[in-house]
Backbone as a chain_set.jsonl record, in Angstrom:
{"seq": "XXXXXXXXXXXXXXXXXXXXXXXXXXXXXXXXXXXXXXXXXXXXXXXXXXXXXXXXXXXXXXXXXXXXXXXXXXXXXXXXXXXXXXXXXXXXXXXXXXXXXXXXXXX", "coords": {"N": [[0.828, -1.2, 0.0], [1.712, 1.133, 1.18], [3.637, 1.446, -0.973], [2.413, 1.691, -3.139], [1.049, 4.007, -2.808], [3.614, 6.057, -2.552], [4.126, 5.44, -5.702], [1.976, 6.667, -7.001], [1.989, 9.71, -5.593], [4.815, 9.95, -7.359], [3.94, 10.164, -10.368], [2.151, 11.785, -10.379], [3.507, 14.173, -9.918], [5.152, 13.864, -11.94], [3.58, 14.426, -14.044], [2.496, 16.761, -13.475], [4.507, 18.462, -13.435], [4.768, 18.312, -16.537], [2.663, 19.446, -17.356], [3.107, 22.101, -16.781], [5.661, 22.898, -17.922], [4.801, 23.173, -20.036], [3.456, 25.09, -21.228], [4.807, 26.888, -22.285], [7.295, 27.07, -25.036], [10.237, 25.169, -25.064], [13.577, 26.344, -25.227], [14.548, 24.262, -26.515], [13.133, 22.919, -27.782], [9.748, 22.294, -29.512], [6.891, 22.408, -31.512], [4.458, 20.23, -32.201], [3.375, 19.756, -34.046], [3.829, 21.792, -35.826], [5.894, 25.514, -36.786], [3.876, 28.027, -35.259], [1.552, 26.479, -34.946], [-0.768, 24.505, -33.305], [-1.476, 21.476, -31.305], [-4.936, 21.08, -31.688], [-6.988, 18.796, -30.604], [-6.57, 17.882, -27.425], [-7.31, 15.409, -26.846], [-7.572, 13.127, -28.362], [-5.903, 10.061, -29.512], [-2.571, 9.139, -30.577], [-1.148, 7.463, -32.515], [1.325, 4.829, -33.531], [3.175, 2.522, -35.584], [5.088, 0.116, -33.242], [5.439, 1.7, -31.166], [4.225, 3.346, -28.262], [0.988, 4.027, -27.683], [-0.277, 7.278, -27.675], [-1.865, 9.989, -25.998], [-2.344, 13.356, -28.033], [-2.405, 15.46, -26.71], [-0.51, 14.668, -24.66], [1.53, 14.128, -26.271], [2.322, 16.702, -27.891], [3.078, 18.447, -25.514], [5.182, 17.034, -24.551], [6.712, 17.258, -26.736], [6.915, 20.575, -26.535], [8.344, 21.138, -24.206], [10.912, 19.846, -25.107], [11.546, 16.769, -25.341], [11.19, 15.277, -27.035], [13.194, 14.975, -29.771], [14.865, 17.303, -31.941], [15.135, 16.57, -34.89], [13.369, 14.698, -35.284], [11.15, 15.975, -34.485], [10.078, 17.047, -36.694], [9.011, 16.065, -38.764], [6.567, 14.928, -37.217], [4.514, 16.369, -37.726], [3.682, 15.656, -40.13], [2.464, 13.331, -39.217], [0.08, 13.018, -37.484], [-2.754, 13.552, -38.318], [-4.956, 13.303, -36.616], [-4.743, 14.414, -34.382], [-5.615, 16.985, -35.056], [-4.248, 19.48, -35.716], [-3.782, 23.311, -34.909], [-3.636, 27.101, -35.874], [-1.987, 28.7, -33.469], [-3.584, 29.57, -30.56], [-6.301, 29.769, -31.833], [-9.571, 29.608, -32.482], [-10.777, 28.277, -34.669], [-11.096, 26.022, -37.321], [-9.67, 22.6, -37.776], [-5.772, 22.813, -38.999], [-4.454, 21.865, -41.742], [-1.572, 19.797, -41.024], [1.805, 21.5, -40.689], [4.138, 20.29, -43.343], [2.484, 18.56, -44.914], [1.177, 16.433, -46.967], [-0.638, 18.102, -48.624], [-0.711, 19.895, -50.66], [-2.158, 22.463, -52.613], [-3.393, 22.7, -56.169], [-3.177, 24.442, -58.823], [-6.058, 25.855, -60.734]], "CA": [[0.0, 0.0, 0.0], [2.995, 2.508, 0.767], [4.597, 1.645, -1.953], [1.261, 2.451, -4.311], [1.01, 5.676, -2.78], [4.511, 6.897, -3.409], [4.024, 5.948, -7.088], [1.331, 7.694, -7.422], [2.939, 10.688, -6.021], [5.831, 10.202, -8.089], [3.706, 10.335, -11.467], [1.112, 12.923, -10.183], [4.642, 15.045, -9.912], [5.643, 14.641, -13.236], [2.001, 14.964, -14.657], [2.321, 18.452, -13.216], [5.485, 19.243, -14.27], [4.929, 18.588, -17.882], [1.694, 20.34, -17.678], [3.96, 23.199, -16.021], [6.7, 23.507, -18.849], [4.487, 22.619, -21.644], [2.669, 26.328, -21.613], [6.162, 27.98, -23.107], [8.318, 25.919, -25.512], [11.65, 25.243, -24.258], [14.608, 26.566, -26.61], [14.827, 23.384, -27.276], [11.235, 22.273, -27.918], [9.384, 22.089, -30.741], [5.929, 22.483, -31.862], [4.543, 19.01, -32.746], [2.769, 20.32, -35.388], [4.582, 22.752, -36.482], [5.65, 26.199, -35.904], [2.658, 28.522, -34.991], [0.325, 25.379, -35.099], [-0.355, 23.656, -31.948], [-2.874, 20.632, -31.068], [-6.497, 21.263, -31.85], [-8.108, 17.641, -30.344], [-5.406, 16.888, -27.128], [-7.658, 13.968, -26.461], [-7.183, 12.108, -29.43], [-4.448, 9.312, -29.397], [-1.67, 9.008, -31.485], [-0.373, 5.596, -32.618], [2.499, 4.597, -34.313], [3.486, 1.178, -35.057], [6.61, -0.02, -32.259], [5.697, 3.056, -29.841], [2.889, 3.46, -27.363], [-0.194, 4.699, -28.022], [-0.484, 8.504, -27.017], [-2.311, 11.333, -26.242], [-2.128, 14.005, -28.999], [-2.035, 16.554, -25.409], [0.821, 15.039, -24.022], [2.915, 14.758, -26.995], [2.361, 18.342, -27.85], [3.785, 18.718, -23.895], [6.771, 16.324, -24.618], [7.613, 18.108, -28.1], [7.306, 21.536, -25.923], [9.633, 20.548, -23.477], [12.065, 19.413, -25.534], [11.66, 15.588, -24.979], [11.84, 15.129, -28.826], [14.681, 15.738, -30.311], [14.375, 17.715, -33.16], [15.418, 16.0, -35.989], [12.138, 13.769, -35.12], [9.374, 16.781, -34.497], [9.89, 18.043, -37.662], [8.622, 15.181, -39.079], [5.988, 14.101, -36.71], [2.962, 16.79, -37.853], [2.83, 14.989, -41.278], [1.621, 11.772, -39.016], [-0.384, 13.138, -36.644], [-3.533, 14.359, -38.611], [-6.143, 13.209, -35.714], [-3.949, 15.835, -33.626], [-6.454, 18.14, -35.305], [-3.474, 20.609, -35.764], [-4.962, 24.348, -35.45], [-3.173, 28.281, -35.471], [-1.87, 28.724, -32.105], [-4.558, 30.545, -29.922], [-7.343, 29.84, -32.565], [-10.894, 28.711, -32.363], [-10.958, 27.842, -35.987], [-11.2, 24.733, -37.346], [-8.295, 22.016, -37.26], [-5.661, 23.326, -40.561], [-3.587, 20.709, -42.315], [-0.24, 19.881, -40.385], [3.173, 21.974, -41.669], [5.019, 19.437, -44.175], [2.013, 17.544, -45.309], [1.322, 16.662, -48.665], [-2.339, 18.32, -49.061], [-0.403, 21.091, -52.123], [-3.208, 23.1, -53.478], [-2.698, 23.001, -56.938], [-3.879, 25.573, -59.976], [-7.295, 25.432, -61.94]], "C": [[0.866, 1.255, 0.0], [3.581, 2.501, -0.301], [3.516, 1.941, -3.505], [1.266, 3.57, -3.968], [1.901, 6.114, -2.612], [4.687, 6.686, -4.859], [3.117, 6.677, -7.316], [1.477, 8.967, -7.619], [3.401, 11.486, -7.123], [4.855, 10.879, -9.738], [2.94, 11.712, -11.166], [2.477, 14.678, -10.12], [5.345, 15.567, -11.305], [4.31, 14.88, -14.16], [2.358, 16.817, -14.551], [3.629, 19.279, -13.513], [5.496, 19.582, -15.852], [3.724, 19.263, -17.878], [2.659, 22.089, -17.382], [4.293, 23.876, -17.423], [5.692, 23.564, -19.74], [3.562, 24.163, -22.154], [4.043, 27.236, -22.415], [6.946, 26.768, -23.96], [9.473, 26.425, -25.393], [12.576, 25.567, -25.484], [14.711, 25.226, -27.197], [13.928, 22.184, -27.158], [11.06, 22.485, -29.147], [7.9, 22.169, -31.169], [5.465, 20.954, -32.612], [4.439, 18.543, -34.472], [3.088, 21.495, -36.082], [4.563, 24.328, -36.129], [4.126, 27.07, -36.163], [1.436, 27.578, -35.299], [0.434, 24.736, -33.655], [-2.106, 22.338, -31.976], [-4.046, 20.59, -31.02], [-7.738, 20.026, -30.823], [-6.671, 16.769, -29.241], [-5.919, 15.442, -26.342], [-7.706, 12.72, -27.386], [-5.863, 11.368, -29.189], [-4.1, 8.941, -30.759], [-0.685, 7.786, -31.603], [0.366, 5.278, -33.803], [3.004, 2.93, -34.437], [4.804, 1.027, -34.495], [6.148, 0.654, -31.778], [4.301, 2.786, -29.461], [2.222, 4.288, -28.083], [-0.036, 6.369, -26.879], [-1.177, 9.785, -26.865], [-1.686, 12.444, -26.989], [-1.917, 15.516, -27.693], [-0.426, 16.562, -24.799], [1.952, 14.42, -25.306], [3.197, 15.821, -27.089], [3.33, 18.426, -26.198], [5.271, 18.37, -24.04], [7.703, 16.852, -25.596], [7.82, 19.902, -27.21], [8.772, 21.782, -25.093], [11.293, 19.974, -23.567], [12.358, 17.855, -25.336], [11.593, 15.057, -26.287], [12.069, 15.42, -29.2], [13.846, 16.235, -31.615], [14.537, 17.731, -34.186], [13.95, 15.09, -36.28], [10.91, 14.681, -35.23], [9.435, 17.364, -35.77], [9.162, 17.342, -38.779], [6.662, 14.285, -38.765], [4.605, 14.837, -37.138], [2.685, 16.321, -39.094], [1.841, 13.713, -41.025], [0.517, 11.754, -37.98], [-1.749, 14.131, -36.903], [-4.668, 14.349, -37.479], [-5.98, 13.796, -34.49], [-5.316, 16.612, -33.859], [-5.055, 19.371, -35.514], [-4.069, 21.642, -35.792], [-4.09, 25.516, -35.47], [-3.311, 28.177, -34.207], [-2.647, 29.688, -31.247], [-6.323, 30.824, -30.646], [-8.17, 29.057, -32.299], [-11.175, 28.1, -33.218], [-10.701, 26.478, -35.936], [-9.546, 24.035, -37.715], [-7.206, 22.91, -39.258], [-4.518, 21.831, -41.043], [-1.624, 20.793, -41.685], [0.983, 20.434, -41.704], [3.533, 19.848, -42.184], [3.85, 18.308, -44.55], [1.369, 17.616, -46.553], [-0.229, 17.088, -49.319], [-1.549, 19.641, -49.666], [-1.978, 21.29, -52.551], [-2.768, 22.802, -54.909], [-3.664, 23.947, -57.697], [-4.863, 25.269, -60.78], [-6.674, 24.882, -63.035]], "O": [[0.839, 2.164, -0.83], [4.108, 3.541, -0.696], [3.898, 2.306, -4.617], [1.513, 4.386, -4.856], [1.563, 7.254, -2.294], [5.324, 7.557, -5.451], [3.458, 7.625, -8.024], [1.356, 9.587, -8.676], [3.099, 12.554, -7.656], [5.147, 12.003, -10.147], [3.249, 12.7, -11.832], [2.194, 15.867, -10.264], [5.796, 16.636, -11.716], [4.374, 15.737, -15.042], [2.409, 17.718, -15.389], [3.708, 20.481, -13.765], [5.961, 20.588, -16.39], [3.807, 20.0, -18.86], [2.506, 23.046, -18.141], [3.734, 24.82, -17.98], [6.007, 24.477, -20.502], [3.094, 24.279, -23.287], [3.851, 28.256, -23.077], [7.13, 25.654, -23.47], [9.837, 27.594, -25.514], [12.343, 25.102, -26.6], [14.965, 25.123, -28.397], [13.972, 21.05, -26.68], [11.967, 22.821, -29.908], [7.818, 20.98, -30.862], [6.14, 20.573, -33.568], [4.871, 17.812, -35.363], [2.366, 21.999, -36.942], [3.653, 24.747, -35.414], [3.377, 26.798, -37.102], [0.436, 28.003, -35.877], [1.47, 24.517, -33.027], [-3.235, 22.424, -32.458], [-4.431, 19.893, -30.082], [-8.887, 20.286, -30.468], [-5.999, 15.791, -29.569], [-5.301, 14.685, -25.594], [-7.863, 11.546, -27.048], [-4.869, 11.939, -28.739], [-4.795, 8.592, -31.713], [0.246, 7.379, -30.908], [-0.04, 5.487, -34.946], [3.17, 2.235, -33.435], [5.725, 1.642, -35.032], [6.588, -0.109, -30.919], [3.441, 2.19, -30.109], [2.639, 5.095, -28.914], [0.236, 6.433, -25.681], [-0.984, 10.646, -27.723], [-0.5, 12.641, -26.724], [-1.239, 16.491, -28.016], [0.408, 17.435, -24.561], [3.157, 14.342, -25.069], [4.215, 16.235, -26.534], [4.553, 18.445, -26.34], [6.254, 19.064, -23.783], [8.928, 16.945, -25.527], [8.937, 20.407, -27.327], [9.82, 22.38, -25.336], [12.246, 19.779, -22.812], [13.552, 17.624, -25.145], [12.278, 14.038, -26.37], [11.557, 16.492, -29.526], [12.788, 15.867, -32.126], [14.217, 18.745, -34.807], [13.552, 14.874, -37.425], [9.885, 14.381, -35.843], [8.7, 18.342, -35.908], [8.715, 18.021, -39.704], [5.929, 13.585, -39.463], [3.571, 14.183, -37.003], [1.507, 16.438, -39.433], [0.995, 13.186, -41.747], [0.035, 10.687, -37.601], [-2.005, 15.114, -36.207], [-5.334, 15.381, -37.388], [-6.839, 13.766, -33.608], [-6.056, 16.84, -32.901], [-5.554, 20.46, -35.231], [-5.047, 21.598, -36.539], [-3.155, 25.064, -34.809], [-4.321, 27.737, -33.658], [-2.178, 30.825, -31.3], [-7.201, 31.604, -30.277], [-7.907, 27.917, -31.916], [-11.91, 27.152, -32.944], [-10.263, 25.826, -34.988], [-8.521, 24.697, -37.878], [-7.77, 23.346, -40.261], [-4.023, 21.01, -40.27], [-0.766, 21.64, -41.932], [1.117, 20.117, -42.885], [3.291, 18.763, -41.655], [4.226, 17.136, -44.501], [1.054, 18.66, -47.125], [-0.803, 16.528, -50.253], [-1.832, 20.636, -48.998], [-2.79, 20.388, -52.761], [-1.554, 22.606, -54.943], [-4.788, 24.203, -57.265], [-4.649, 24.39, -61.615], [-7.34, 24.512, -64.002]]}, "num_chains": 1, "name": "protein.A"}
């Protein structure tokens, strides 16, 4: 029983830390979705095959933070359309993640 309620704690500690950092991105953070785009839907999960299943909230948090490197986030808003990607501070609807291949093209 003690030893359930210091994990709990422990996680309820870093829960609140990454909620903490994740309101500023760290110099060496990243936008998941690219820059001035941020997470539109952070209850949606994001699944990759090999990696855990994850909330589209706390990646956004982990790419803030700097917990993915950034050779990797620059990459990751082409795979993460159920993100909802949206303009950062916008009510508008979700917009198509930077680097993904929805090109307009010409009449």
């Amino acid at each position: 029983r003690i030893m359930k309620v210091a994990t709990n704690k422990i996680m309820l500690k870093a829960v609140i830390a990454i909620v903490i950092t994740a309101s500023v991105v760290d110099s060496q953070g990243c936008s998941v979705c690219g820059d001035g785009i941020e997470v539109g839907n952070p209850d949606a999960v994001f699944e990759f095959p090999g990696q855990p299943a994850v909330p589209c909230g706390l990646l956004q948090a982990a790419g803030e933070s700097g917990q993915i490197p950034l050779d990797q986030c620059g990459f990751l808003s082409a795979l993460i359309g159920n993100c909802e990607c949206k303009p950062v501070g916008s009510d508008d609807s979700p917009t198509a993640p930077v680097g993904s291949d929805d090109i307009p093209t010409a009449p």
